[in-house]
N, C-alpha and C positions, 0 to 999 in steps of 0.2 A: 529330540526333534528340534528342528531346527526354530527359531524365533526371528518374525522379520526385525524384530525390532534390533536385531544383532549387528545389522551396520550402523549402528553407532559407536561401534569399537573400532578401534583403527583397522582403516584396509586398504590395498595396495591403490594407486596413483598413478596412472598413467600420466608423465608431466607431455604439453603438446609440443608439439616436434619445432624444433628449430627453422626458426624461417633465414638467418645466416650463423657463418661457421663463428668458432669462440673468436679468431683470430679476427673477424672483422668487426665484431662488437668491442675487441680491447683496442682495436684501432678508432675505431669509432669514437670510443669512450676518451682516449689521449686526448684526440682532436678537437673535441668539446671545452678539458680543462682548458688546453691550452686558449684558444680561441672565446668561449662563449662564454663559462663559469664568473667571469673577471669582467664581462662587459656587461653594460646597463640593462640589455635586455635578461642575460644568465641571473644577475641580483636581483631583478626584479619578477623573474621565476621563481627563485628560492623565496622571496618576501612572500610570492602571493600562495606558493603552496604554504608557507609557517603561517599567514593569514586564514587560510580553510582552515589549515587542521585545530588552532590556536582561537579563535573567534568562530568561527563561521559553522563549522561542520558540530561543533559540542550545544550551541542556541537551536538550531537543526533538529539534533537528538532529544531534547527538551521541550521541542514543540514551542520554543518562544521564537520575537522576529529575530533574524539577527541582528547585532550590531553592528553595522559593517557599513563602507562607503560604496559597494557594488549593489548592482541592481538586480536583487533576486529575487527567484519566484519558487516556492520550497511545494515539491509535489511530491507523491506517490507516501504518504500519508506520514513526512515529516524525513524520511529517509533520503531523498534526493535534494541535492541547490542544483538548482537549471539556471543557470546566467546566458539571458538572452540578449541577441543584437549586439552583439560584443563590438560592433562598425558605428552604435548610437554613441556621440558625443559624450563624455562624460561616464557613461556607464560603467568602466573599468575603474572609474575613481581615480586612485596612485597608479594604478599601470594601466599610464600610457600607452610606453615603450608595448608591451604585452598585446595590448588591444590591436595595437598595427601590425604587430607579426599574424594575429590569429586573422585579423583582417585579409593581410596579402596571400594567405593559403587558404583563403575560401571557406573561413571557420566563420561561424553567423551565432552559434551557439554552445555552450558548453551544461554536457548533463555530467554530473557527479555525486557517487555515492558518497552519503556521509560518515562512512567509516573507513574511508582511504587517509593512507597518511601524505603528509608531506611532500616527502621524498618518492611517494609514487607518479603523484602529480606532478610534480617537475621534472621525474625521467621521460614520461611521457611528454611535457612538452618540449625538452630537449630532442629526441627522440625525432620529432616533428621539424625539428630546426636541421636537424641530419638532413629530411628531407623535402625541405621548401623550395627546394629549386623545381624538381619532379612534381612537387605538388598545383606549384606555380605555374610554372610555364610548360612541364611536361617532357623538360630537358634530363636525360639519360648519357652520361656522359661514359667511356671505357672505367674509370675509377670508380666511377659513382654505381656503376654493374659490378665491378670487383668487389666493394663491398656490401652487397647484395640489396642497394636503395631499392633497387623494381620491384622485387618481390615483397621487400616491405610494405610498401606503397599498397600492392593489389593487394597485400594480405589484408592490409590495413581498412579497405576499403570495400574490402568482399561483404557479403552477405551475414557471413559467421563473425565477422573482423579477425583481429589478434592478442594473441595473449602476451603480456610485457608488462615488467614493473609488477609481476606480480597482480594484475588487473586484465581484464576483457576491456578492448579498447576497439572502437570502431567510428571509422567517419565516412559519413553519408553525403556524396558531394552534391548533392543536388540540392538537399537543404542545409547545409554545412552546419549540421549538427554533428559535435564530436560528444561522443559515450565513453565514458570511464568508469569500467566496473568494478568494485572488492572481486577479487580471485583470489584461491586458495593456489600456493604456489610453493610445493614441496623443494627442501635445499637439499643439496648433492651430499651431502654428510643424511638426511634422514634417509635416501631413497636407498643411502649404502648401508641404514644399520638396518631397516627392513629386508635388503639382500641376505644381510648375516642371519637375521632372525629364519629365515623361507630354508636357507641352506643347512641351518644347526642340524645333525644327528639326532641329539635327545629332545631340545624342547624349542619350543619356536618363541618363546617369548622370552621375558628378562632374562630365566634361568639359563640361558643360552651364552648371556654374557658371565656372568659371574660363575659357571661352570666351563667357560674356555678363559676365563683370565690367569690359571694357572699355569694350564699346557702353554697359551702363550706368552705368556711369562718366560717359560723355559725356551721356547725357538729363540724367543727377541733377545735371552741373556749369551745362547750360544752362539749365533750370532753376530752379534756384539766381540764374541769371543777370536772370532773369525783372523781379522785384521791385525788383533796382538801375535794369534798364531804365526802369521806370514812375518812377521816382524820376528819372530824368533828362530822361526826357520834360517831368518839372515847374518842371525848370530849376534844380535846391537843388545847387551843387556838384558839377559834374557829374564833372571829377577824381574827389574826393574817393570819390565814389560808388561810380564806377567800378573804383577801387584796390580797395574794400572787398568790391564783389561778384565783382573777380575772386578774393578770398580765401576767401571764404565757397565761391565754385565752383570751387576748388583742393581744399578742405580737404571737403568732401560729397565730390567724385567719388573726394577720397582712402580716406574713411571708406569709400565705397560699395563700392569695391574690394578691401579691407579685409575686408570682414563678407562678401565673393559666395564669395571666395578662401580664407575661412577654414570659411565651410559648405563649400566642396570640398572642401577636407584635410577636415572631417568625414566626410562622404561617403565620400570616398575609404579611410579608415581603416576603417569599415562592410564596403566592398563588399569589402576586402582580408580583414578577419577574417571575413565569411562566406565568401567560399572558402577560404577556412586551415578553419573550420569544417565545410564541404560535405566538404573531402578528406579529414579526420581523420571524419568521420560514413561516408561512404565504406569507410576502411580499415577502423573498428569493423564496419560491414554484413559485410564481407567475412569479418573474423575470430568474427564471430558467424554465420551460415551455416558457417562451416567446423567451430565447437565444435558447431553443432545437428546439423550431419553424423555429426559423431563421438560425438555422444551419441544418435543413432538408432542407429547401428551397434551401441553397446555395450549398448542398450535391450533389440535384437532378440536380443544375446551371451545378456544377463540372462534376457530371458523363452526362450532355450533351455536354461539351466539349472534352471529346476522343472518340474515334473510337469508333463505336459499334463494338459488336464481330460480326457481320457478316460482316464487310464491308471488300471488297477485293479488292481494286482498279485497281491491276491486278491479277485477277484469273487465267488467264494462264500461268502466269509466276513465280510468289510469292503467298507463302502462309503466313498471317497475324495471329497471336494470340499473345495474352496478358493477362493481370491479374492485377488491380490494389486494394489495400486492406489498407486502410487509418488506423491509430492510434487512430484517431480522427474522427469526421462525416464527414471532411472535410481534406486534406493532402495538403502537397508541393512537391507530385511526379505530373508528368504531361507527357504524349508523345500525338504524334499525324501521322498522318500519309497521306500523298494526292498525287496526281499525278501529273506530271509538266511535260510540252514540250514531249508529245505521251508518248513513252513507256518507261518513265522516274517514279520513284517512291523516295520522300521526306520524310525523316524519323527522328523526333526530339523525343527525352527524354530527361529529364529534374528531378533534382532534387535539391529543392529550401531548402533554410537553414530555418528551425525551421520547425515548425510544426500548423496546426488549419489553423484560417481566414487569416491572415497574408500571411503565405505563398500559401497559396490559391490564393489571389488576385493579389499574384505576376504572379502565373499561369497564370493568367486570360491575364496578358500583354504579355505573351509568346507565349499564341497563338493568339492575335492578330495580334502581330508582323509576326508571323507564316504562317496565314492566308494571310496579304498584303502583301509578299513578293513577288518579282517578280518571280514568274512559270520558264519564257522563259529560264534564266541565274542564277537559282540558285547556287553557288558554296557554299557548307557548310560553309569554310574559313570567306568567305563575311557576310553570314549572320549570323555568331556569334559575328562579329567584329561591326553589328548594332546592334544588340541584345543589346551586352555589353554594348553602347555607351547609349542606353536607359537606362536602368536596373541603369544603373553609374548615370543618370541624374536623374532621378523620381523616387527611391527606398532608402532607409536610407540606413548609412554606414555597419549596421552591417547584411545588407538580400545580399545573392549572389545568385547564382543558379549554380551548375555544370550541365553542358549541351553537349548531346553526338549529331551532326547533321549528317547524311548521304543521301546520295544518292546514286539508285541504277538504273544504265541505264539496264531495262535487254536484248535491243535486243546484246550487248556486254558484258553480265554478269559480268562489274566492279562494286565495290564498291566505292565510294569514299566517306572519313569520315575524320572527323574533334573532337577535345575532347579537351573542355572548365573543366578540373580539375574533371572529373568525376572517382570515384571509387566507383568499382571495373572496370576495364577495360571490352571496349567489348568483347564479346569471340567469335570467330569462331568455330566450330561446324566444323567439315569435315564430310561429307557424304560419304566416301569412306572407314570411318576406320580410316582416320590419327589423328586422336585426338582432342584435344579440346588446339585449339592457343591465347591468349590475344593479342588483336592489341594494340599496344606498340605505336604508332606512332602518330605524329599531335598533342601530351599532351601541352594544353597549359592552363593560368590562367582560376580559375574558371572566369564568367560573376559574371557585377556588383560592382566588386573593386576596378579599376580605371580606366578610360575612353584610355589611353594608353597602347591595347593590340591589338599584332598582332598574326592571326591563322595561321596554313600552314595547308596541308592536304594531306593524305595520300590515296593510292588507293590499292584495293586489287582483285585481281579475283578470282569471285567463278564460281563454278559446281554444277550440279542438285544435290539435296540432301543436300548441305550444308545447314549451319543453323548459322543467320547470331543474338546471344542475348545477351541483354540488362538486368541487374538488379541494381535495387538503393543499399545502401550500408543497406537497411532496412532487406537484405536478407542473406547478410553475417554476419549482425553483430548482430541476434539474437542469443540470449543467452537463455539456459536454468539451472536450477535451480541451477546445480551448478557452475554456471557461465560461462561455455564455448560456445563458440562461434559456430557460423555454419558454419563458414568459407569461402575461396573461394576452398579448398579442398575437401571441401564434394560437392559443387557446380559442381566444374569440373568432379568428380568421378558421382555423379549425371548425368548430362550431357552424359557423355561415355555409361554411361548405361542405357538411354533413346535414345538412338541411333534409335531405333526399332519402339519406342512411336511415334502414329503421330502431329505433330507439334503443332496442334490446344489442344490436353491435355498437353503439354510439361509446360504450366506456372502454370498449377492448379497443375502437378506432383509436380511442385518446391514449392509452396507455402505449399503443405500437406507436403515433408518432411521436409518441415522449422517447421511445426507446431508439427509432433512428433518429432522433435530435441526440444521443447521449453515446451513444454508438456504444464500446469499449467500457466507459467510463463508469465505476461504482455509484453504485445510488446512496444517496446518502440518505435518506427520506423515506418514510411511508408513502405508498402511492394511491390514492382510493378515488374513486366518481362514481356519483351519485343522480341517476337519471328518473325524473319523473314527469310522464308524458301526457297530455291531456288524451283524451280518445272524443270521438265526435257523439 
């Protein structure tokens, strides 16, 4: 039975079709030594591709800055250098020259994978000097058609782009952003010894070579033989001849045998590390189904520890909704919410440093702790200052938690609240119109740092309609594509303008326009809000 996991062994390559013929690319290619290779801008291509691959693209792979005199900006999670504004003064650093070529063909930007070499990147910007006329002014000259620049150009420019250098390359003119992709890019010697392998009679893999290096062996020595024949036909020495071409068809069937035999060990070393690979991709599959298993389990653990959305502890007096949206299967945001001593309501969020199983299981002791606290005499104050004293004892030095605790008496509609280092600050809501206020007050150390911390706590009075929320910093500090922030200004401006919204949409409102602020862009963050609404 077949195994999908089986194309990981070698398999056939369709290479993409040729956008011009061999003879216009080796004329192409002359034209360049002679002309560019030798001129300040050609050096200054070679320097800046041995620059990437040399400096640039290895600090890249490492996740450190680079070292480098260009102005980069390293995305897509340490794999790509984006050198932007390449027309900004300076920017190029040492290449000058370079900056004003990419300048005059309407290049503003260059994206690049960090596992391109060198010499890709400067065929490609050679490539581009082929054609800067076209690019430039749109000039198509008889020659410049003979050597097939226009289809370049459109291929270059299309939608798909083109494949060259061994790379997916494409420029976008409108924002003259040029792409340069790693591509896999099969050589005329592989795609012929996979021909031999498809065609063999007996076996299609190595044994294919080392079981015809004998038979040809024998063509390539008779062969060989050929030439001394016709030579003796003529009468010249016929000895002598003889000797000579039996040497010559010694010394071929030797070489032929030689190169059939040593493409087999190639082969053979291939077919051997892709099943050593197939196994070990195998084992990973297995062992990652097994953590995905284990991180549903513990997903479904997590989402039985908060509130469900219907639960309202007091319905007649507060209204309850939330939203919690993890990074991971699993997060280190956490609230909860219960009732204590009658018409008293207990209110924790919680936002735990890192992210996954870790910060999860810190959760997991927050609301324990949470759970066994005394109902009768809760004071916010008190039960951050045992929180901490735990968290500080049984938790490594480098996990904390900021932790926002309140309590809401409503037969006297006080608040009273207490903030263990949490940002962004609570926000008050006015149901009246007066705006949207940050409670400033009660900030003290996150939990978890050091067993020596004292809380205060502050109290606030609300009115029917107020709205009393809560968000991790997963909400302000998502970013979208080009890098800005959601802020706590879009949040509060948000907020004013959900005034109307009823409380129970108010955390899903926030979370969708977090998501068209971020469009495409990975979350890097837990996302949670936390709403709690006065009733009249």
């Amino acid at each position: 039975m077949a195994d999908e996991n089986e194309e990981l062994l070698p398999v056939d390559f369709t290479p993409p079709p040729r956008v011009r013929s061999r003879l216009a690319g080796v004329i192409e290619s002359a034209r360049r030594r002679l002309l560019l290779t030798h001129s300040p801008l050609g050096r200054q291509m070679e320097r800046f591709g041995a620059h990437l691959e040399s400096s640039v693209f290895p600090a890249v792979l490492d996740e450190q800055p680079p070292d480098s005199e260009l102005v980069l900006w390293v995305t897509d999670h340490g794999r790509t250098v984006l050198i932007e504004d390449v027309r900004e003064e300076g920017s190029m650093g040492p290449f000058g020259r370079l900056a004003d070529f990419l300048d005059s063909v309407g290049i503003r930007s260059l994206s690049l994978d960090s596992e391109l070499e060198s010499n890709q990147v400067c065929d490609v910007l050679k490539a581009l000097w082929d054609v800067r006329h076209l690019l430039h002014e749109g000039r198509c000259g008889w020659w410049a058609r003979r050597l097939g620049r226009r289809r370049m150009v459109d291929e270059l420019t299309s939608a798909q782009g083109m494949h060259m250098a061994c790379a997916d390359v494409k420029l976008d003119t409108e924002s003259g952003a040029l792409t340069i992709r790693d591509s896999y890019c099969p050589l005329t010697f592989s795609r012929a010894v996979d021909v031999f392998k498809r065609r063999a009679s007996r076996f299609r893999d190595h044994r294919a070579f080392f079981q015809a290096a004998p038979r040809l062996a024998l063509v390539a020595a008779l062969l060989a033989l050929v030439p001394a024949g016709i030579v003796m036909l003529i009468g010249h020495n016929p000895a002598l001849v003889m000797a000579v071409g039996l040497v010559m068809a010694v010394l071929v069937a030797a070489v032929t045998v030689v190169i059939f035999e040593t493409i087999g060990a190639v082969e053979y070393d291939k077919e051997y590390q892709a099943r050593q690979l197939l196994a070990r991709h195998r084992e990973l599959q297995s062992a990652h189904e097994r953590i995905q298993a284990d991180l549903g389990r513990a997903r479904r653990v997590q989402q039985m520890l908060i509130p469900h959305q219907d639960w309202q502890p007091l319905p007649d007096a507060v209204r309850i909704a939330h939203a919690f949206v993890p990074e991971m299967a699993v997060g280190g945001d956490y609230y909860d919410v219960k009732r204590i001593g009658g018409d008293r309501l207990a209110v924790l969020f919680a936002d735990v440093s890192g992210h996954g199983m870790a910060s999860a299981f810190i959760t997991g002791i927050i609301k324990t702790t949470f759970e066994l606290a005394d109902r009768s005499a809760m004071r916010p104050c008190d039960f951050l200052a045992e929180l901490n004293g735990i968290l500080d004892r049984i938790t490594p030095t480098d996990s904390f938690a900021a932790i926002v605790v309140a309590v809401y008496d409503a037969p006297a509609r006080r608040l009273t609240y207490t903030n263990a280092g949490h940002q962004p600050l609570p926000l008050l809501v006015r149901g009246d119109g007066g705006g949207v206020e940050p409670l400033e007050g009660a900030v003290g150390l996150v939990n978890g740092i050091t067993p020596e911390c004292v809380y205060e706590q502050c109290e606030v009075e609300l009115a029917p309609g107020d709205r009393f929320v809560l968000c991790t910093d997963g909400i302000i500090e998502s970013v979208n594509a080009a890098g800005e922030l959601f802020g706590l200004q879009r949040l509060r401006a948000l907020l004013e303008d959900s005034a109307g919204l009823p409380a129970s949409e108010l955390p899903a409102g926030i979370l969708s326009a977090v998501a068209a602020h971020t469009g495409d862009t990975p979350q890097m963050d837990d996302q949670t809000v936390l709403v709690l609404e006065v009733l009249g």
